[in-house]
C-alpha positions as CSV (number, residue, x, y, z in Angstrom):
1,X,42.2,3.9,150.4
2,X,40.1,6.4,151.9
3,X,36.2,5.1,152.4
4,X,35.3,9.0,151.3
5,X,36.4,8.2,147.9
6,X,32.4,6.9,147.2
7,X,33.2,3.5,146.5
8,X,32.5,0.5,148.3
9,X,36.6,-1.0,149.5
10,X,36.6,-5.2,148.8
11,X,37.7,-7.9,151.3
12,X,41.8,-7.3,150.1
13,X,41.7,-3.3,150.6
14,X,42.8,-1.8,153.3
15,X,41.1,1.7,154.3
16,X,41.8,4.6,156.6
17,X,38.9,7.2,157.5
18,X,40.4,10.3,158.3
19,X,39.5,13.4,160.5
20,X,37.0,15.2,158.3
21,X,33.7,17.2,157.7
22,X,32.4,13.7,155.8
23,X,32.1,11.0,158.1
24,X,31.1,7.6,156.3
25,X,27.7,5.4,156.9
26,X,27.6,2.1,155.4
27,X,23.6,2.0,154.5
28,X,20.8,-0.4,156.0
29,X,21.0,-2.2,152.3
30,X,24.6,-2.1,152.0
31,X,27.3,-5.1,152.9
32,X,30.7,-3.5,153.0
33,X,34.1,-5.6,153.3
34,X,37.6,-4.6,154.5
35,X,40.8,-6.1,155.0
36,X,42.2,-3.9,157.8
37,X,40.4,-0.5,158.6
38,X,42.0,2.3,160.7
39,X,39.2,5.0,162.0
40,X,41.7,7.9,163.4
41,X,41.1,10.2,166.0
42,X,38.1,12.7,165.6
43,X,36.6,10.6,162.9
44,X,33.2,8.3,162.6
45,X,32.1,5.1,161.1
46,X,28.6,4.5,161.2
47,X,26.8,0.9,160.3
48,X,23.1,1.8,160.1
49,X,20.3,-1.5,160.7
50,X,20.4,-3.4,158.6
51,X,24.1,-2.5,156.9
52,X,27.1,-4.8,157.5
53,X,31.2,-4.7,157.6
54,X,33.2,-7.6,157.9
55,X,36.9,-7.1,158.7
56,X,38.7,-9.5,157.5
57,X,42.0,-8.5,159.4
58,X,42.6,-5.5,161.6
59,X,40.2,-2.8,163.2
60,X,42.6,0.1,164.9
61,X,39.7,2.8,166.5
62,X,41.0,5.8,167.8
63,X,37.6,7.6,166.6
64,X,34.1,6.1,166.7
65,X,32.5,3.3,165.3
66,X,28.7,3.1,165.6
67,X,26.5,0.3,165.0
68,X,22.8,1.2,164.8
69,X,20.5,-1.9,165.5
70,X,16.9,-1.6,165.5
71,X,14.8,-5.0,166.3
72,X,11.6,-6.3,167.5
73,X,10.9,-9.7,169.1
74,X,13.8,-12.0,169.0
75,X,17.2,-10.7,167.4
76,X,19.9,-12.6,166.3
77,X,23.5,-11.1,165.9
78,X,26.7,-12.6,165.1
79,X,29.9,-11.2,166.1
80,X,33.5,-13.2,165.3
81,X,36.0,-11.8,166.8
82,X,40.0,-13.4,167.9
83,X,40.7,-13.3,171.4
């Protein structure tokens, strides 16, 4: 599955964002799942504040991946991650 097809991929999909003029952004009010996710070369991801994506598998990055964070005061993040 391409994430440019407009709809939000569940926990079991795997997606692939390709090289193109669109390049996706998971919104400050969305929480977006994935089972593997490939981001190729020359292509973008972007997780705005307050959006999410949990991988549930695999994250291959040969493009970028952006996650926008803006906080005051104390912040609290939670990355899980294998070794």
């Amino acid at each position: 599955m391409h994430l440019h097809s407009g709809t939000l991929p569940d926990e079991g999909t795997n997606v692939t964002i390709p090289s193109t003029s669109f390049d996706p952004v998971i919104s400050n009010t969305t929480f977006a799942e994935v089972n593997d996710i490939v981001i190729e070369s020359g292509a973008s991801l972007t997780v705005q504040s307050g959006g999410s994506l949990a991988i549930f598998s695999e994250a291959t990055v040969d493009g970028t991946y952006q996650i926008m964070r803006n906080s005051t005061g104390n912040a609290v993040y939670i990355i899980i991650s294998s070794p």
